[in-house]
C-alpha distance (Angstrom), angle and dihedral (degrees) to the residues before:
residue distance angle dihedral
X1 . . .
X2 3.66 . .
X3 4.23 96.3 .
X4 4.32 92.0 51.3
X5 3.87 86.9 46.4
X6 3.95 84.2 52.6
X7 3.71 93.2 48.1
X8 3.47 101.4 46.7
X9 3.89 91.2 57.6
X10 3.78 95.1 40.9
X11 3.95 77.4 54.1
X12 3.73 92.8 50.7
X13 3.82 93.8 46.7
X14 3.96 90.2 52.6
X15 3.63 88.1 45.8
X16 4.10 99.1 55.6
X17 3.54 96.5 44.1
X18 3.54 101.9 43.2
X19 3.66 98.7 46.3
X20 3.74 116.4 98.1
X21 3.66 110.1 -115.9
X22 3.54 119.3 -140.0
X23 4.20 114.5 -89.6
X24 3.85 111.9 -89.0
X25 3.88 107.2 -138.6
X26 3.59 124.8 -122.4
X27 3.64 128.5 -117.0
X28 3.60 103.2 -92.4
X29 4.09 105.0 26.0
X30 3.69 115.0 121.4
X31 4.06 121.2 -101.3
X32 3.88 84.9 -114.7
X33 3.64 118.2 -170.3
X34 3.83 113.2 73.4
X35 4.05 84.8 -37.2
X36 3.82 119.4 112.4
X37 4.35 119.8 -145.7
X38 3.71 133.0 24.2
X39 3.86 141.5 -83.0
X40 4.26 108.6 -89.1
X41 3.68 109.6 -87.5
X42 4.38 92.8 -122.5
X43 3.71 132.5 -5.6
X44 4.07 100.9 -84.7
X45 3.74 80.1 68.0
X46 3.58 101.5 40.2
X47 4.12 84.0 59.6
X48 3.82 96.0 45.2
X49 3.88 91.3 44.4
X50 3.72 86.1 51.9
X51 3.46 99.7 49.3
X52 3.59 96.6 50.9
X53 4.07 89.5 45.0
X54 4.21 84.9 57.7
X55 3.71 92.6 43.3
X56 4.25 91.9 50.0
X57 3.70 89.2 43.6
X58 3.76 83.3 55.9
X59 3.49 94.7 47.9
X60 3.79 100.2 51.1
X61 3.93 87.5 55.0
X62 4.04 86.9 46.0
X63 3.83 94.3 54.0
X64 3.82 90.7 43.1
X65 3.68 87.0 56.1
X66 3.98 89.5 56.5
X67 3.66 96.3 57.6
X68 3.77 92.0 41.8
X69 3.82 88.1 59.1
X70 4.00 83.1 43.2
X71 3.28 97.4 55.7
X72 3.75 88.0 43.2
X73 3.28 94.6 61.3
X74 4.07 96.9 -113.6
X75 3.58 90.2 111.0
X76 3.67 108.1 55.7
X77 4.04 112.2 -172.2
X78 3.58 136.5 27.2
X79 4.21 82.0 -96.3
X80 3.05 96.5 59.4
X81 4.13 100.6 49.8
X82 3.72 83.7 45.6
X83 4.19 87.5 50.6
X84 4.04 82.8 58.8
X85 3.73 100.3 53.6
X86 3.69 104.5 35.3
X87 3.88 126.5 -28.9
X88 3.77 99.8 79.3
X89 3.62 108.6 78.2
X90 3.63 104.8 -141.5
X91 4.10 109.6 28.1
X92 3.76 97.9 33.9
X93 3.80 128.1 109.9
X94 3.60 90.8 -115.8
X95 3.70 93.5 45.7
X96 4.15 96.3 49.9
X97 4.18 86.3 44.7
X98 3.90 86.1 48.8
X99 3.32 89.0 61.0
X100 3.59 103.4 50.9
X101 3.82 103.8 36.1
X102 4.61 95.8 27.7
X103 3.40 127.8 121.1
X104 3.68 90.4 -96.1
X105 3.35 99.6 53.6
X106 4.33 135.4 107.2
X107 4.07 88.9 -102.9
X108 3.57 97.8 45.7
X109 3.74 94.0 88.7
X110 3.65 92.1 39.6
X111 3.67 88.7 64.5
X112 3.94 133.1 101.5
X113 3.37 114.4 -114.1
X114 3.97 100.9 -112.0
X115 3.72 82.3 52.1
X116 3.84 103.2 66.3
X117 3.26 134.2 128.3
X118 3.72 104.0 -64.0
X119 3.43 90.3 46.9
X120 4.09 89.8 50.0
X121 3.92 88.6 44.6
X122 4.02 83.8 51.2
X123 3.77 88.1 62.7
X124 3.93 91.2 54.7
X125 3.58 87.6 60.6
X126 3.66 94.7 45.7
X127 3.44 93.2 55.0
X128 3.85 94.7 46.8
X129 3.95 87.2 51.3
X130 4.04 89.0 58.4
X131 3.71 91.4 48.2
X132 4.32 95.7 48.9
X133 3.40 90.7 47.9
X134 3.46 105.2 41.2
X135 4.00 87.6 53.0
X136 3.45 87.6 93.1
X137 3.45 94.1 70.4
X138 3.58 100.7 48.0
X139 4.09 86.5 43.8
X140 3.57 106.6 25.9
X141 4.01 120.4 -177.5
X142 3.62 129.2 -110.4
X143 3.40 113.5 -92.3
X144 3.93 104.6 -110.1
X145 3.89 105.5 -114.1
X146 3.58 117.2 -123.9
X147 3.70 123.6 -86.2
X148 3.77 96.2 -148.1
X149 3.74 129.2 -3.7
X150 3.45 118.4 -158.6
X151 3.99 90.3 59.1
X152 3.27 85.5 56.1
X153 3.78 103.3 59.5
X154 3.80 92.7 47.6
X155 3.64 92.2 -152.7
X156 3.61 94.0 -62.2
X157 4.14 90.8 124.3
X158 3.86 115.7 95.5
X159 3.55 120.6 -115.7
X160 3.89 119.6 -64.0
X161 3.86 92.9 14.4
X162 3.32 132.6 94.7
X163 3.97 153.0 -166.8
X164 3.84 121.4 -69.6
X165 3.79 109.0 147.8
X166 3.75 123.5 110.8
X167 4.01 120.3 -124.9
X168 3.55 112.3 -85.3
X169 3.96 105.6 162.8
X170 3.90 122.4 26.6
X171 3.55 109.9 -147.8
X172 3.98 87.2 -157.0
X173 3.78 108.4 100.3
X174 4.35 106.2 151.6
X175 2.93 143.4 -17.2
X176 3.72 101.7 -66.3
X177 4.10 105.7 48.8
X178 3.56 119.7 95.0
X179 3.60 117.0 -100.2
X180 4.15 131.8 -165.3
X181 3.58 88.4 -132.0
X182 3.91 119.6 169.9
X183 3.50 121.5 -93.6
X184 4.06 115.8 -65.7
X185 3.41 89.5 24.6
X186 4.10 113.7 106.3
X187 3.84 104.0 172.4
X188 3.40 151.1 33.2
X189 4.05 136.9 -142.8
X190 3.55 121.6 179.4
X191 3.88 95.3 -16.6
X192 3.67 95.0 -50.2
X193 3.41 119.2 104.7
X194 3.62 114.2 -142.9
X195 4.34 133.7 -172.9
X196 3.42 101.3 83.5
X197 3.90 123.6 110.3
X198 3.37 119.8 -111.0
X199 4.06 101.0 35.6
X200 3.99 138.0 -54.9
X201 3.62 133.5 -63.5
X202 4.31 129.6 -165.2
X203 3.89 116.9 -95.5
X204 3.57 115.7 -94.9
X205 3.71 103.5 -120.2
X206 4.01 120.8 -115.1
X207 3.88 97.5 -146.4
X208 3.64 144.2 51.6
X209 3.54 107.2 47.0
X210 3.75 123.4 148.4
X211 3.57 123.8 -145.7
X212 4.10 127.9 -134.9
C-alpha cells in the first residue's frame, strides 16, 4: 500500500514541475484574441485599471436599471431617465462612478498620466453610449405597418397570391431617393412623402413583402 502511495506522489511532483506552464504576458503586450488594449505597464496601473474596470461594470448595470424603471413606467419623462444616469449629482450613474474612479479618489494617484481623470470620465460616457444605443435591442419598435401593399410588392408575387408582410425597411431616406409613395404624392423627405393635398403620409416601403 505504502510503496504505490509513494509513487503516485513522486509521479505528481515530476508532473508539476516539469510541465510547461502557460506564458505569463508582459506589461505592455496586447490582450490578443478577440480582446482590444494591452496588459498595464506595472502594478500602480494594474490597480487603477482595475478599479475603473469594476466601477464601469457597475455602471453599465446602473444605467440598465434606469431604462428598466423607464420602461416601467417609474421614470416618467425623458428628465427623469436622464436624472437616473447622470444629471442628479449624488444618485446618478455618473455621480456613483465619479466617486470611485474622480480625481479625488484612492486610484487617482495610482494612475498613468494619459489615464487621468478626463480620460476615466471619457469611459463613463462610453459606456453610457453602448447602453442608449443598444436599447433598441432590448426594446425594439414596432415595425411600421404598411401604408399600401400592392405598391409594395411590385409585381414580384406569383399569380393568385398576394402581399401580407408588414414594412420593415423604408427605402425613403431624403429628399432625393426614390420613394413608392401613394398616388398624388411626388416626393419624399425624411420617410414621409409629401405633395398631396390635405397633409403627409409615410412611404410605403419597396421590400420585404411575403407572398401567400
Amino acid at each position: 500500500m505504502f510503496r504505490p502511495m509513494l509513487a503516485l506522489v513522486a509521479t505528481t511532483f515530476v508532473l508539476t514541475f516539469t510541465t510547461p506552464l502557460p506564458a505569463v504576458a508582459a506589461p505592455g503586450d496586447p490582450f490578443g484574441g478577440d480582446d482590444a488594449g494591452c496588459f498595464p505597464p506595472d502594478d500602480n496601473a494594474l490597480k487603477c485599471e482595475n478599479a475603473v474596470a469594476a466601477a464601469a461594470a457597475k455602471a453599465f448595470q446602473c444605467l440598465m436599471h434606469c431604462h428598466i424603471a423607464r420602461a416601467s413606467g417609474k421614470l416618467a419623462d425623458e428628465a427623469a431617465e436622464e436624472a437616473c444616469e447622470r444629471t442628479d449629482p449624488k444618485k446618478s450613474c455618473a455621480a456613483k462612478f465619479e466617486q470611485k474612479t474622480g480625481p479625488g479618489t484612492k486610484i487617482a494617484k495610482l494612475c498613468p498620466p494619459a489615464y487621468d481623470a478626463t480620460y476615466r470620465a471619457g469611459i463613463f460616457a462610453g459606456t453610457e453610449t453602448v447602453v442608449d444605443q443598444g436599447n433598441q435591442n432590448v426594446y425594439p419598435c414596432p415595425a411600421p405597418p404598411c401604408f399600401d401593399t400592392a405598391p409594395q410588392c411590385n409585381g414580384t408575387c406569383p399569380v393568385g397570391q398576394t402581399c401580407t408582410a408588414q414594412c420593415t425597411i423604408f427605402n425613403c431616406i431624403d429628399g432625393t431617393t426614390p420613394c413608392d409613395c401613394p398616388t398624388g404624392e411626388s416626393s419624399c423627405s425624411s420617410s414621409i412623402c409629401v405633395g398631396q393635398p390635405g397633409g403627409v403620409s409615410l412611404c410605403s416601403c419597396s421590400t420585404t413583402c411575403a407572398c401567400e
